[in-house]
C-alpha positions in Angstrom: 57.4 -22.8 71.6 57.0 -22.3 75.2 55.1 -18.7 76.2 56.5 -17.8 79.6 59.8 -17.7 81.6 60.4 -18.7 84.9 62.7 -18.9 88.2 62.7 -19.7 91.7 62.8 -17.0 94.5 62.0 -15.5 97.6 59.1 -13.3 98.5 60.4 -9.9 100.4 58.1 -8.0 102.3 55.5 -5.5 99.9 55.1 -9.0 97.4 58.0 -7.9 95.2 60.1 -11.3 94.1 63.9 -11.7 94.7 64.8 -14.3 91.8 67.1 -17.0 92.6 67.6 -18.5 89.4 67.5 -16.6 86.6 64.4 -16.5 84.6 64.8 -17.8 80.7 62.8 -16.0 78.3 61.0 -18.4 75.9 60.7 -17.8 71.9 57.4 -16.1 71.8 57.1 -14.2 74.8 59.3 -10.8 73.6 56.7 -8.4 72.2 54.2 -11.5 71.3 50.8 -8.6 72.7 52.7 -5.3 72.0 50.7 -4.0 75.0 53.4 -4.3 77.9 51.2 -6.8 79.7 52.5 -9.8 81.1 50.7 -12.4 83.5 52.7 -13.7 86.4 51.7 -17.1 88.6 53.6 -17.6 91.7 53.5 -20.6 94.1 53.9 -20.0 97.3 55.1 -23.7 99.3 55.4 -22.5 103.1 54.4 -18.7 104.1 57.6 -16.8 104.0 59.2 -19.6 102.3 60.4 -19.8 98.1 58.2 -18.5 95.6 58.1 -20.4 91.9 57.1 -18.3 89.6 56.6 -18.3 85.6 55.5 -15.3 83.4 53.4 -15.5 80.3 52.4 -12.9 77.6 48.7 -14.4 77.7 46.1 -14.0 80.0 44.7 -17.7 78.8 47.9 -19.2 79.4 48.7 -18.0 82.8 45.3 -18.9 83.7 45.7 -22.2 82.5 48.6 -22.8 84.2 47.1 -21.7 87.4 44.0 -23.9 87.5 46.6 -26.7 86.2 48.8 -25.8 89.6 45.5 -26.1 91.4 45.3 -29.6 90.2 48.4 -30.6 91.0 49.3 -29.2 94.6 45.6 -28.9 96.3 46.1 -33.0 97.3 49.2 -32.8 97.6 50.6 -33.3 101.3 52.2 -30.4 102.0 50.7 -28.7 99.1 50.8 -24.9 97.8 49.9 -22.6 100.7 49.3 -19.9 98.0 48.9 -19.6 94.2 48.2 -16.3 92.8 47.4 -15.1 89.1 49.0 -11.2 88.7 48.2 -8.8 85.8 51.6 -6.5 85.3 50.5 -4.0 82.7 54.0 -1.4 82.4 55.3 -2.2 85.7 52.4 -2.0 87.7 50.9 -5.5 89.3 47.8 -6.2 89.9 45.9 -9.5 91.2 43.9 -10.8 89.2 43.0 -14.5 90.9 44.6 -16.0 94.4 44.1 -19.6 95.9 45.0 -20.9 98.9 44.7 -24.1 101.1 42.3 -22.3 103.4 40.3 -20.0 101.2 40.2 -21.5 98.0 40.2 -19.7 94.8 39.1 -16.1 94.9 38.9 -13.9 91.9 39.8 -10.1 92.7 37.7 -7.4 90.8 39.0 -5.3 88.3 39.3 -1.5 89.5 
């Protein structure tokens, strides 16, 4: 089975996600770590526009599934303008990796 939900939203100001279609939770993804961490990838399409977003209980999968929406919207016309890899450990995001038509992928440091 499938490790992550998703949904589709919009991005309000401070990065926090309104959801516009509610996320379904996967079998596999409640308590599969027992740590409260989960890894978010959101795809950003226009700035200020929709954000896609899918959440995973593993770090590999998420990171996976980035690269993987590297692949598939970095030649794309009108591509991504921003993908970005998030760490939430109880509540409390954190970056983790961010790519971008103009930047590239950047991996943030771990405070």
């Amino acid at each position: 089975m499938a490790d992550h939900t998703a949904g589709v939203g919009s991005r309000r100001p401070g990065g926090q996600v309104d959801v516009l279609a509610r996320p379904v939770e996967c079998a596999g993804t409640r308590g599969a770590t027992g740590s409260g961490r989960r890894f978010h990838v959101t795809t950003t399409f226009r700035s200020g526009g929709p954000v896609a977003e899918g959440i995973w209980q593993s770090e590999s999968a998420a990171l996976t599934r980035f690269r993987g929406f590297i692949g598939s919207y970095a030649t794309t016309r009108g591509g991504a303008v921003s993908l970005t890899l998030w760490a939430e450990t109880d509540g409390e995001p954190r970056p983790l990796r961010t790519w971008s038509t103009d930047r590239g992928e950047e991996i943030h440091p771990v405070h």
